[in-house]
PDBQT receptor file of N, H, CA, C and O in Angstrom, charges set to zero:
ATOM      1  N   UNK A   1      18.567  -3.360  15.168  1.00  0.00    +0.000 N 
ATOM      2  CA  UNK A   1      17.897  -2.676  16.265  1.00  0.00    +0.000 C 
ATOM      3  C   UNK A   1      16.598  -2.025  15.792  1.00  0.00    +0.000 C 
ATOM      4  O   UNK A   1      15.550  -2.114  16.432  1.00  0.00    +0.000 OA
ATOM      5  N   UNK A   2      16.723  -1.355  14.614  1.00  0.00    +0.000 N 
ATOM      6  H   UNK A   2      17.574  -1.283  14.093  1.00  0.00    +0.000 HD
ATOM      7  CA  UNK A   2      15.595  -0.415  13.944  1.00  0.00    +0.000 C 
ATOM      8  C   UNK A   2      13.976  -1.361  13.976  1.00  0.00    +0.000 C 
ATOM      9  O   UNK A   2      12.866  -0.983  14.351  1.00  0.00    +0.000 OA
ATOM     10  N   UNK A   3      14.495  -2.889  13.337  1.00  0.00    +0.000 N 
ATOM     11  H   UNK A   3      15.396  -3.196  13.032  1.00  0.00    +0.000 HD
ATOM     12  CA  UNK A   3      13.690  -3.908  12.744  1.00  0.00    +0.000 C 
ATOM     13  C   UNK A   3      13.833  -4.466  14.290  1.00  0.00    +0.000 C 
ATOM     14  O   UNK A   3      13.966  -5.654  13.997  1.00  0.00    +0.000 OA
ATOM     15  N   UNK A   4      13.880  -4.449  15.312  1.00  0.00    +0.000 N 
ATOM     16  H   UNK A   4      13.772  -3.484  15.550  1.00  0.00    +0.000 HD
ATOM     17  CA  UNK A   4      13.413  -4.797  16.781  1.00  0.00    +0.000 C 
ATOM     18  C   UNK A   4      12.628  -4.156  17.580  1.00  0.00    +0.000 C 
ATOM     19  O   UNK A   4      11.939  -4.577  18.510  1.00  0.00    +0.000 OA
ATOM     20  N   UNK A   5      12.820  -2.734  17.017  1.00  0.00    +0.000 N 
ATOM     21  H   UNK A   5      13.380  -2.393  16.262  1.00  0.00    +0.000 HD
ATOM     22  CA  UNK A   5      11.809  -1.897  17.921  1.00  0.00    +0.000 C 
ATOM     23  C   UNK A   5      10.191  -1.557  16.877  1.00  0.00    +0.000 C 
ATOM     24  O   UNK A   5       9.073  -1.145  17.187  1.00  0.00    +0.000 OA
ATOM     25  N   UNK A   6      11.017  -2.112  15.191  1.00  0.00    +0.000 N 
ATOM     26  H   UNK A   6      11.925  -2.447  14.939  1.00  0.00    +0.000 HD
ATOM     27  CA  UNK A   6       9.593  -1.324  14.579  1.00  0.00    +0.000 C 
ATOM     28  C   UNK A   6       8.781  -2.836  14.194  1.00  0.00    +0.000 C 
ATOM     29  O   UNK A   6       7.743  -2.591  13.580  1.00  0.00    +0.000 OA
ATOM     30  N   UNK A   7       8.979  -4.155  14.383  1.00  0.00    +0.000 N 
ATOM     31  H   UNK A   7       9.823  -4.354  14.882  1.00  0.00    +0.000 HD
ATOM     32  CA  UNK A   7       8.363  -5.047  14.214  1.00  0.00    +0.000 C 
ATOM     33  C   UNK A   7       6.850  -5.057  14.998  1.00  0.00    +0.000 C 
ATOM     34  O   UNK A   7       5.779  -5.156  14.400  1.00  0.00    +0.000 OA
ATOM     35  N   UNK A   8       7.038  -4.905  16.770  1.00  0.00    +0.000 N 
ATOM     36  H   UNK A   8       7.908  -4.823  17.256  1.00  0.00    +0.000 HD
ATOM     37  CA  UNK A   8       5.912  -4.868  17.110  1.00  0.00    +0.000 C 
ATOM     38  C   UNK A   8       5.035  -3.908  16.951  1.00  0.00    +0.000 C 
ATOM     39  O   UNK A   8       3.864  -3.982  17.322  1.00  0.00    +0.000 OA
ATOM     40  N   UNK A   9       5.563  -2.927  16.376  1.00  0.00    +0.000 N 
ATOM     41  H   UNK A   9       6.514  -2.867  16.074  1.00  0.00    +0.000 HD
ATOM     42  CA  UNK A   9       4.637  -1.769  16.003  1.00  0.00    +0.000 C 
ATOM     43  C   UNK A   9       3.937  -2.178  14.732  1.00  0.00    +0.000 C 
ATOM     44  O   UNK A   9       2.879  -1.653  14.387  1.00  0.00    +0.000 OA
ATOM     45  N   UNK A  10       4.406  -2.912  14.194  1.00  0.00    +0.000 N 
ATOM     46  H   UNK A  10       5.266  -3.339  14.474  1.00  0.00    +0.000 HD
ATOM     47  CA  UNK A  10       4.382  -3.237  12.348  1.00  0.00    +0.000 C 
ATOM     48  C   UNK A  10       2.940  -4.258  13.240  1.00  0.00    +0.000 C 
ATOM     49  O   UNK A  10       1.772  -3.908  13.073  1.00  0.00    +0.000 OA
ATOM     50  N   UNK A  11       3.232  -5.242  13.959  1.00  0.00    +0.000 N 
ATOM     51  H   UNK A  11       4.181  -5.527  14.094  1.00  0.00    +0.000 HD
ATOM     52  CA  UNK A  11       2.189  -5.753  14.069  1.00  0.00    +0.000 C 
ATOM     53  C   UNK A  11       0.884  -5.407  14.970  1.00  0.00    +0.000 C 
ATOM     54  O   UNK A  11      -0.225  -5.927  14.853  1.00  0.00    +0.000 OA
ATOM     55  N   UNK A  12       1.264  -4.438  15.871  1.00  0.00    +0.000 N 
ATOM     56  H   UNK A  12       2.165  -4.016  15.966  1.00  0.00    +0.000 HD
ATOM     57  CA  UNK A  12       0.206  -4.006  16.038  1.00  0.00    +0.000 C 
ATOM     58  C   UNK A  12      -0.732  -3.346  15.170  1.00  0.00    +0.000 C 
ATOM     59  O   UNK A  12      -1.899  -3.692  14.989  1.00  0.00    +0.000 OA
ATOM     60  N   UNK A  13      -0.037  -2.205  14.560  1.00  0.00    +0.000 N 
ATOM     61  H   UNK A  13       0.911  -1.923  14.707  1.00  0.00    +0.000 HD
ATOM     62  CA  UNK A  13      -1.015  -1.704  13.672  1.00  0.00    +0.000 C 
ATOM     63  C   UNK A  13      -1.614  -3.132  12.881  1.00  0.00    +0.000 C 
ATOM     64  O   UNK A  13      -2.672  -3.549  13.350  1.00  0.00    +0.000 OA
ATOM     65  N   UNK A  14      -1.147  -3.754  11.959  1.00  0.00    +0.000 N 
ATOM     66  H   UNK A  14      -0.288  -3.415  11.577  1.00  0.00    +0.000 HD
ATOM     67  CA  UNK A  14      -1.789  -5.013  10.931  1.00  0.00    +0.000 C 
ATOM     68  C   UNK A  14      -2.869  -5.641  11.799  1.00  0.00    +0.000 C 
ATOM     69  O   UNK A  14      -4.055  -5.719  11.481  1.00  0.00    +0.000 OA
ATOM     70  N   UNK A  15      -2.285  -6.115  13.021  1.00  0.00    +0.000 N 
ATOM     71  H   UNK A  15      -1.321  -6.052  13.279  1.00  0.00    +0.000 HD
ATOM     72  CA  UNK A  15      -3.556  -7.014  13.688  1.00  0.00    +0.000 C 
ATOM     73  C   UNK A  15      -4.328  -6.534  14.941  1.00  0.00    +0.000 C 
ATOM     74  O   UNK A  15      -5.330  -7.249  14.975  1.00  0.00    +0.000 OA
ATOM     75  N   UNK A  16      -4.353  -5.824  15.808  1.00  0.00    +0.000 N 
ATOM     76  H   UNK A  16      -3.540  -5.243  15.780  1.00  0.00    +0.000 HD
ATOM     77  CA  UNK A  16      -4.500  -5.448  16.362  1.00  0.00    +0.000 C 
ATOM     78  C   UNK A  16      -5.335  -3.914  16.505  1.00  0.00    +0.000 C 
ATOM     79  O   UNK A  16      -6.441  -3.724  17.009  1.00  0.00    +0.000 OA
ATOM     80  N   UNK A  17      -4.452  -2.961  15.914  1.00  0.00    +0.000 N 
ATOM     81  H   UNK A  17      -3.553  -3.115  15.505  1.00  0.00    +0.000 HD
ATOM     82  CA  UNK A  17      -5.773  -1.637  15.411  1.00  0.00    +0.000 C 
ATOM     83  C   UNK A  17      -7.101  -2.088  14.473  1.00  0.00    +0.000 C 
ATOM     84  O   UNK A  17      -8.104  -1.389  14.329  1.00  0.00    +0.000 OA
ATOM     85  N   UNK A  18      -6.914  -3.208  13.963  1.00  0.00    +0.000 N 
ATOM     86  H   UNK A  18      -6.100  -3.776  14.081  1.00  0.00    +0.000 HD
ATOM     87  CA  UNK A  18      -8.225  -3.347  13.329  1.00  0.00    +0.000 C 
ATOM     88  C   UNK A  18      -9.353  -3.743  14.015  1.00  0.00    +0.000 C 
ATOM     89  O   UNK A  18     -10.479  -3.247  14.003  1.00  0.00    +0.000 OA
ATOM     90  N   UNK A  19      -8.809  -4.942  14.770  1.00  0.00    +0.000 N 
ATOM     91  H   UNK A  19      -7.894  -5.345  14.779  1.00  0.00    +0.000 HD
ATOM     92  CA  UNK A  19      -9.910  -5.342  15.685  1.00  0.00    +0.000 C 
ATOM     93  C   UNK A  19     -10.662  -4.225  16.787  1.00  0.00    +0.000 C 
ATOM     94  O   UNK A  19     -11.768  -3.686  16.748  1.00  0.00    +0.000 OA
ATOM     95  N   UNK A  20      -9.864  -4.165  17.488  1.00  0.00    +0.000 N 
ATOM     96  H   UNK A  20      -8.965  -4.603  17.520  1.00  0.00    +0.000 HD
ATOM     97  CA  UNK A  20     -10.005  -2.329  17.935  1.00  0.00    +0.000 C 
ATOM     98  C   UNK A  20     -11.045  -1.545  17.329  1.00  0.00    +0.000 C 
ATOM     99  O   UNK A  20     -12.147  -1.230  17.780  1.00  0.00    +0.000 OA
ATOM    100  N   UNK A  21     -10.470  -1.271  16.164  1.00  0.00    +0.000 N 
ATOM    101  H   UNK A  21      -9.575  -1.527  15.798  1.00  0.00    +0.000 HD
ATOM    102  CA  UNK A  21     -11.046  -0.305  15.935  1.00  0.00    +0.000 C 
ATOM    103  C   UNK A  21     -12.703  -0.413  15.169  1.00  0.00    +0.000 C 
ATOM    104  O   UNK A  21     -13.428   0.576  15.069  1.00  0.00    +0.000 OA
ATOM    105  N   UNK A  22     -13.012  -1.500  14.785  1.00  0.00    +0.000 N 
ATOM    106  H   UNK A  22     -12.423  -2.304  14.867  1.00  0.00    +0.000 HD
ATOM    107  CA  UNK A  22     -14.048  -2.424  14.503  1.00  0.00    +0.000 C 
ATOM    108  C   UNK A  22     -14.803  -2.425  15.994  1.00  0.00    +0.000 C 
ATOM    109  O   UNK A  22     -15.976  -2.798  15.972  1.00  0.00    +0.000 OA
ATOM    110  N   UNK A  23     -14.425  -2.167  16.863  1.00  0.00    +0.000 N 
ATOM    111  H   UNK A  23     -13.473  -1.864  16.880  1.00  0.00    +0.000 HD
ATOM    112  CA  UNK A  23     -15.450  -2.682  17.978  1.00  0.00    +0.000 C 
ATOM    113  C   UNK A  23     -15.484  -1.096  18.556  1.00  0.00    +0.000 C 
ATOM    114  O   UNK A  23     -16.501  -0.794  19.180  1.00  0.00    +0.000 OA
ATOM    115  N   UNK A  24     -14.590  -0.205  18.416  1.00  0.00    +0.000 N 
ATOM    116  H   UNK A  24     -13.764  -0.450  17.908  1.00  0.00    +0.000 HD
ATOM    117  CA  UNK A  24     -14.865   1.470  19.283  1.00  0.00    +0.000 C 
ATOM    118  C   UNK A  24     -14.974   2.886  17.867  1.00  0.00    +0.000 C 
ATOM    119  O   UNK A  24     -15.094   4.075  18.162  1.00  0.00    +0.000 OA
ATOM    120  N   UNK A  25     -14.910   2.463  16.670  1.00  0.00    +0.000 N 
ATOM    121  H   UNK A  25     -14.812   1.497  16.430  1.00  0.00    +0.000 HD
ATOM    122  CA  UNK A  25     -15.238   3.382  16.083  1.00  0.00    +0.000 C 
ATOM    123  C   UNK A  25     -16.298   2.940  14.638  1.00  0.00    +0.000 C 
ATOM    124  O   UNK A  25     -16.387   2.221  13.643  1.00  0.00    +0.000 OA
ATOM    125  N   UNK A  26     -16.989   4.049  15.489  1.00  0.00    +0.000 N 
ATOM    126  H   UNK A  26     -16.917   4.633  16.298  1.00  0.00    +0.000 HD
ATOM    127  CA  UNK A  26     -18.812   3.974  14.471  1.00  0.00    +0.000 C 
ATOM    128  C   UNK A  26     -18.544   3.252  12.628  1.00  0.00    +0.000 C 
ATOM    129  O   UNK A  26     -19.114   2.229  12.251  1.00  0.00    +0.000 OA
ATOM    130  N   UNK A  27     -17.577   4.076  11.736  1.00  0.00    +0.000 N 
ATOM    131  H   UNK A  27     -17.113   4.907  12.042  1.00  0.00    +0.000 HD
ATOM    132  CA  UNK A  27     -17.142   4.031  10.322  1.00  0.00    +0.000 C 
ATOM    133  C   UNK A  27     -16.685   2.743  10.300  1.00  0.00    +0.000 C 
ATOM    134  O   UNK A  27     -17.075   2.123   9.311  1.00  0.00    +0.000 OA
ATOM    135  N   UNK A  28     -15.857   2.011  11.202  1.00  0.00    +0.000 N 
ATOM    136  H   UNK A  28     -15.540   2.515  12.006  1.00  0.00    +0.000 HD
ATOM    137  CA  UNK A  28     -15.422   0.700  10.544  1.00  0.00    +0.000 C 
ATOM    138  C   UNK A  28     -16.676  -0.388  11.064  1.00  0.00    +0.000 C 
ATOM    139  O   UNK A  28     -16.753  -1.431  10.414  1.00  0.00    +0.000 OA
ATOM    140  N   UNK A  29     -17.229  -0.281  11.704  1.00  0.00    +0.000 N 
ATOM    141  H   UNK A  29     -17.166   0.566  12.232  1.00  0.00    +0.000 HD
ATOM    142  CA  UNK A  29     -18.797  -0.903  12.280  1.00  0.00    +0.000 C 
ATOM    143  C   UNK A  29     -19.108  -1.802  10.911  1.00  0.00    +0.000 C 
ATOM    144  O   UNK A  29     -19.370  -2.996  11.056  1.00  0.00    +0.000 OA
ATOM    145  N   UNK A  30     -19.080  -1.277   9.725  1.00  0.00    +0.000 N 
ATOM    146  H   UNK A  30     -18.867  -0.307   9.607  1.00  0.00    +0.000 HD
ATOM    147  CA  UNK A  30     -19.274  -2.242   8.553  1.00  0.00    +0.000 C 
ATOM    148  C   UNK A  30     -18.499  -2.825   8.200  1.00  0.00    +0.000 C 
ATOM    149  O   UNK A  30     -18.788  -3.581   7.273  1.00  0.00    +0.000 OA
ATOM    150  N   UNK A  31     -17.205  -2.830   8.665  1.00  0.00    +0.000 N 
ATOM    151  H   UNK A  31     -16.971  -2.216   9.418  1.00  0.00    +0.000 HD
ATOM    152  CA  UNK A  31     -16.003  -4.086   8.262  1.00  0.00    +0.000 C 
ATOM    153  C   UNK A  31     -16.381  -5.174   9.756  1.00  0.00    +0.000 C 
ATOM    154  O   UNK A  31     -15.753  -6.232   9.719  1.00  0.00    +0.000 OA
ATOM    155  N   UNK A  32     -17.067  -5.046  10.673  1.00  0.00    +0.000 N 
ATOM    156  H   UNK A  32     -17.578  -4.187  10.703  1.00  0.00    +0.000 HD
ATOM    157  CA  UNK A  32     -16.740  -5.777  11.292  1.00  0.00    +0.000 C 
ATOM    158  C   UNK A  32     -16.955  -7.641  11.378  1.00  0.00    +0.000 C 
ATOM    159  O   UNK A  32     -18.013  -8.201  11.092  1.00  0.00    +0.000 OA
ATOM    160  N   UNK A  33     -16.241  -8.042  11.635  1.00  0.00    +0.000 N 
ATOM    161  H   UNK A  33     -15.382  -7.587  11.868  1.00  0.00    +0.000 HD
ATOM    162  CA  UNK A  33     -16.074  -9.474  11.741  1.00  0.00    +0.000 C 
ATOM    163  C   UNK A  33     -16.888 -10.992  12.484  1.00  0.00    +0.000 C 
ATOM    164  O   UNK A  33     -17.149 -10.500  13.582  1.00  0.00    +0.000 OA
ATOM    165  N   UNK A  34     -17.164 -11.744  12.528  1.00  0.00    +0.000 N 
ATOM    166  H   UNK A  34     -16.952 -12.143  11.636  1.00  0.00    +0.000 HD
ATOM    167  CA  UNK A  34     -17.442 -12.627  13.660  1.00  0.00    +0.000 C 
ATOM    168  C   UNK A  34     -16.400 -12.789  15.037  1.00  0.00    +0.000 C 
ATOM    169  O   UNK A  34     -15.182 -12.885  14.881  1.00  0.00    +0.000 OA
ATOM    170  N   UNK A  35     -16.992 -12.804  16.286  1.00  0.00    +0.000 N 
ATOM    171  H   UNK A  35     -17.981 -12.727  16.412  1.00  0.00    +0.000 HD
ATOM    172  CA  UNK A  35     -16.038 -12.724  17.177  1.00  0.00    +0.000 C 
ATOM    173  C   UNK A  35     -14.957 -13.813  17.538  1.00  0.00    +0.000 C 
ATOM    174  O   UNK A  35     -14.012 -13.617  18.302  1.00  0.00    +0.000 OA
ATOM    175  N   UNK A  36     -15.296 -15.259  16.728  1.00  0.00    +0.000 N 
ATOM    176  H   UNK A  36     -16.064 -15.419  16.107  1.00  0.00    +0.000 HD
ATOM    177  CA  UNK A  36     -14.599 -16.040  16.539  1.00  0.00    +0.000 C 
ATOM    178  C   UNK A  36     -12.961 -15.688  16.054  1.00  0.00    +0.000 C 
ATOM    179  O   UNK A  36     -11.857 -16.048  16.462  1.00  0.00    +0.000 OA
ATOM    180  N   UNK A  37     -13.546 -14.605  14.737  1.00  0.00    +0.000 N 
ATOM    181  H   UNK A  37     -14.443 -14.313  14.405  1.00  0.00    +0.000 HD
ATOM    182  CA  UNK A  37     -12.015 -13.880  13.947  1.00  0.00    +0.000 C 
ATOM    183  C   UNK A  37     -11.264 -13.468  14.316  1.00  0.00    +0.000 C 
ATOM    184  O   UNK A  37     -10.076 -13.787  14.373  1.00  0.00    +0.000 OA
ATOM    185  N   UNK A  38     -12.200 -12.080  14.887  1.00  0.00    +0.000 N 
ATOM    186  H   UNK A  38     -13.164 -11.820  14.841  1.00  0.00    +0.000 HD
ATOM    187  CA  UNK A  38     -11.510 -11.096  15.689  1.00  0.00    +0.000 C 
ATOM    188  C   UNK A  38     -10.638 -11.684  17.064  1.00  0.00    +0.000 C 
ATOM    189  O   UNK A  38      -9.783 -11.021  17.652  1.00  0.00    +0.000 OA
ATOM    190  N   UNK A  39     -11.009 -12.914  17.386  1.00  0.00    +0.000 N 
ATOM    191  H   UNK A  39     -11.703 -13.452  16.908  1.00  0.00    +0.000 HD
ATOM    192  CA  UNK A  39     -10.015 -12.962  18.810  1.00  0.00    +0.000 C 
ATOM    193  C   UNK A  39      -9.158 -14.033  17.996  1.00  0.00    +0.000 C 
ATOM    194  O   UNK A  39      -8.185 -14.323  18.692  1.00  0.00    +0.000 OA
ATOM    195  N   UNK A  40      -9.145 -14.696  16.851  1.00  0.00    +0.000 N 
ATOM    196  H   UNK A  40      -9.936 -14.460  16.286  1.00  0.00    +0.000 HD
ATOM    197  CA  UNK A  40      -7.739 -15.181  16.036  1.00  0.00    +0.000 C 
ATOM    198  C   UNK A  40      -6.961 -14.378  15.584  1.00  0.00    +0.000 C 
ATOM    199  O   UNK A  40      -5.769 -14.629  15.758  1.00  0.00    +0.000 OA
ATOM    200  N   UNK A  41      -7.289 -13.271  14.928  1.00  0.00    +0.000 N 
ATOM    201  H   UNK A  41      -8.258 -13.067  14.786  1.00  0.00    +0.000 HD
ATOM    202  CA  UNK A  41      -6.677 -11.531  14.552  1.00  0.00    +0.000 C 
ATOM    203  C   UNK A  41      -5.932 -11.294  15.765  1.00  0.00    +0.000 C 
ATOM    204  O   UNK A  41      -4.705 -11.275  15.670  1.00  0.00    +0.000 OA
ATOM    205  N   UNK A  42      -6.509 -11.096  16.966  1.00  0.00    +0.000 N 
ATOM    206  H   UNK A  42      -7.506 -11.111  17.043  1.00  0.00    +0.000 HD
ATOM    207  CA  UNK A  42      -6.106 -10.319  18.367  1.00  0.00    +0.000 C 
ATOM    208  C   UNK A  42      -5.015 -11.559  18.692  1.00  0.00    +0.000 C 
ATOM    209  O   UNK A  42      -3.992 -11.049  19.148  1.00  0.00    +0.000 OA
ATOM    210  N   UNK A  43      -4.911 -12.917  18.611  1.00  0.00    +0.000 N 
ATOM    211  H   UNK A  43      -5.742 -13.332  18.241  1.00  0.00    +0.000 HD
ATOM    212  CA  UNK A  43      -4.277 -13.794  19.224  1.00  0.00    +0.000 C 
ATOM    213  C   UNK A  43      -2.762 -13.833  18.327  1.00  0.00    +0.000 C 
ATOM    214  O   UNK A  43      -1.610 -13.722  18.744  1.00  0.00    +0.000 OA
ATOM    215  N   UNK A  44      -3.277 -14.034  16.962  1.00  0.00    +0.000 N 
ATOM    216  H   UNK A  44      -4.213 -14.124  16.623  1.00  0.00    +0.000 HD
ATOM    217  CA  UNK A  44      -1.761 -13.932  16.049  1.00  0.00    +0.000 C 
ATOM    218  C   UNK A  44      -1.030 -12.406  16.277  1.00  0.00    +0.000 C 
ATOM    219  O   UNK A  44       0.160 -12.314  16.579  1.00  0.00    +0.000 OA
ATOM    220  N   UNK A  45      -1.552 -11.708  16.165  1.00  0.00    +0.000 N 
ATOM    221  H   UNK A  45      -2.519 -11.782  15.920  1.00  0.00    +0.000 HD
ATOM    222  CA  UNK A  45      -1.051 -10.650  16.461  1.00  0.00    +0.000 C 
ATOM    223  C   UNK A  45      -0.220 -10.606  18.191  1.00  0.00    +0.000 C 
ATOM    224  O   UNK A  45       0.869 -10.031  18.194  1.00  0.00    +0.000 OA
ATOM    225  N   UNK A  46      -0.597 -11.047  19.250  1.00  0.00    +0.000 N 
ATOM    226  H   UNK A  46      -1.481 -11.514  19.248  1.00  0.00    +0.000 HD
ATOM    227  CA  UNK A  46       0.160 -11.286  20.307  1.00  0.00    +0.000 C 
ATOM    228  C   UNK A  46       0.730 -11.938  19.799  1.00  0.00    +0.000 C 
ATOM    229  O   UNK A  46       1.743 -11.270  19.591  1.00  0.00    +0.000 OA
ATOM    230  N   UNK A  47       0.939 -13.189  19.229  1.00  0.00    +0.000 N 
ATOM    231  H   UNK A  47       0.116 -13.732  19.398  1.00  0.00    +0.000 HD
ATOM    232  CA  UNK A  47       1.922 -14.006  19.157  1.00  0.00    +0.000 C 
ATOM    233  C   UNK A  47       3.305 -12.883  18.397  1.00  0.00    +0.000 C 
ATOM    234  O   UNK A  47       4.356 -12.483  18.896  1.00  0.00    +0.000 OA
ATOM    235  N   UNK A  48       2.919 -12.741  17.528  1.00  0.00    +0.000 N 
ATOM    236  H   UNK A  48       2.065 -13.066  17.122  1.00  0.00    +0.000 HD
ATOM    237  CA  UNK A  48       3.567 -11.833  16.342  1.00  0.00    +0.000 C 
ATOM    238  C   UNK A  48       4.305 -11.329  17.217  1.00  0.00    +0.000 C 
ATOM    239  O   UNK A  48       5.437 -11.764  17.429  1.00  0.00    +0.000 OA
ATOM    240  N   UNK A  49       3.423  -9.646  18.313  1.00  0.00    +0.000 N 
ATOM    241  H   UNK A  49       2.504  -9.293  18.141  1.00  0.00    +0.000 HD
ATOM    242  CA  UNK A  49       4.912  -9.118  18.987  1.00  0.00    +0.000 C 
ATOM    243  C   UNK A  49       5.563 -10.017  20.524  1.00  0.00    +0.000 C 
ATOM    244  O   UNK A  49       6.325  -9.516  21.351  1.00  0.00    +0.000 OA
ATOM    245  N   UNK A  50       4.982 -11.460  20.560  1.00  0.00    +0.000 N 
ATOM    246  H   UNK A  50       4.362 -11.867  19.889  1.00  0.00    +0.000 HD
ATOM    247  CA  UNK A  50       5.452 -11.743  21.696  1.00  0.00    +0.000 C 
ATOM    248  C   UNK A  50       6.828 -12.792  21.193  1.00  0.00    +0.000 C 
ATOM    249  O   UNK A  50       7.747 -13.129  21.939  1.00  0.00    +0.000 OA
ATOM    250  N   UNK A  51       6.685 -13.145  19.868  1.00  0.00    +0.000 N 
ATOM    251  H   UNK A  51       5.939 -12.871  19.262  1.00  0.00    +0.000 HD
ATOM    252  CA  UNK A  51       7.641 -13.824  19.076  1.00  0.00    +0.000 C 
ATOM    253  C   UNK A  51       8.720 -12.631  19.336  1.00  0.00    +0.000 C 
ATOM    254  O   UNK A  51       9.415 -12.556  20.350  1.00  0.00    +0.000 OA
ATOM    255  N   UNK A  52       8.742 -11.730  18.272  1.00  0.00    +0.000 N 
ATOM    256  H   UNK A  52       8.178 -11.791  17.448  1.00  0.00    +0.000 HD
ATOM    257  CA  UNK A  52       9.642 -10.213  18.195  1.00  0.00    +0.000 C 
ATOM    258  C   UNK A  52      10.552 -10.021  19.474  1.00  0.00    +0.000 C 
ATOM    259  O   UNK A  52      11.769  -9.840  19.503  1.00  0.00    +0.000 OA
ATOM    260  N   UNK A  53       9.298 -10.140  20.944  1.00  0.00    +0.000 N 
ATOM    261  H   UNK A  53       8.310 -10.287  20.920  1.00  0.00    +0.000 HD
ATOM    262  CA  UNK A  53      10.209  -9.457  22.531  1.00  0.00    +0.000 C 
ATOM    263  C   UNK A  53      10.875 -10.350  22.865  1.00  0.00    +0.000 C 
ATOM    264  O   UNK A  53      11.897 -10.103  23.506  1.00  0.00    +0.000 OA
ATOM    265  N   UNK A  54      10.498 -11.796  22.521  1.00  0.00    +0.000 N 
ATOM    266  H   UNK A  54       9.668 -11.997  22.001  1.00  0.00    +0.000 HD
ATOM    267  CA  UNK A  54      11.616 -13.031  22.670  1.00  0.00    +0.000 C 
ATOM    268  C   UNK A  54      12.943 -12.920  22.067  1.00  0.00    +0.000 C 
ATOM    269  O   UNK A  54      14.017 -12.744  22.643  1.00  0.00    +0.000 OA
ATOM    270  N   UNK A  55      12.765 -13.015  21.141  1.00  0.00    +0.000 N 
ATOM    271  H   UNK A  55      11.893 -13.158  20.674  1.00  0.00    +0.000 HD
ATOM    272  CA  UNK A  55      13.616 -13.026  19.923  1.00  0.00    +0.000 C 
ATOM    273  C   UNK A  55      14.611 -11.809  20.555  1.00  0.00    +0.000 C 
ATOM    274  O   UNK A  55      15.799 -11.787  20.233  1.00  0.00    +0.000 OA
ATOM    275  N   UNK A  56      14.152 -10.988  21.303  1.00  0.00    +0.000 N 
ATOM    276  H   UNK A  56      13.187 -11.005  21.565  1.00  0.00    +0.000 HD
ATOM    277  CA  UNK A  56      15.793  -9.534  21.506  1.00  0.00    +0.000 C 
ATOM    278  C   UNK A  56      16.299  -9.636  22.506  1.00  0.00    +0.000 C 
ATOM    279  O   UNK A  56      17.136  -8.795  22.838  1.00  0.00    +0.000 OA
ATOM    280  N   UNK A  57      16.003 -10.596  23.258  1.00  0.00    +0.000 N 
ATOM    281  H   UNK A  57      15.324 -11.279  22.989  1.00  0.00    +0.000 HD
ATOM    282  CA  UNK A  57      16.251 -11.286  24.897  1.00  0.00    +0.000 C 
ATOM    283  C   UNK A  57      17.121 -12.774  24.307  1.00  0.00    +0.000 C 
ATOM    284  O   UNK A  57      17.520 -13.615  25.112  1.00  0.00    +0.000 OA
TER     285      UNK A  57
């Protein structure tokens, strides 16, 4: 149960806060990516927690 509720969190933060945060906060502005990346980052990462909400159903 623990590893069902903390997976999609696990992947949001990894894929998802980065991209994010690359596009709304000034300091990561120098990590940022080509937008090609960033929406493969944003896409595995859905997959990631949409795999996880399957998987407990």
């Amino acid at each position: 149960m623990i590893e069902t509720m903390g997976a999609p969190m696990i992947a949001a933060i990894l894929f998802l806060m980065p991209v994010y945060a690359m596009k709304k906060v000034p300091a990561m502005a120098k990590y940022k990516t080509s937008t090609p990346v960033q929406i493969f980052t944003a896409i595995c990462g859905v997959a990631a927690i949409t795999s996880v909400i399957y998987g407990a159903f």
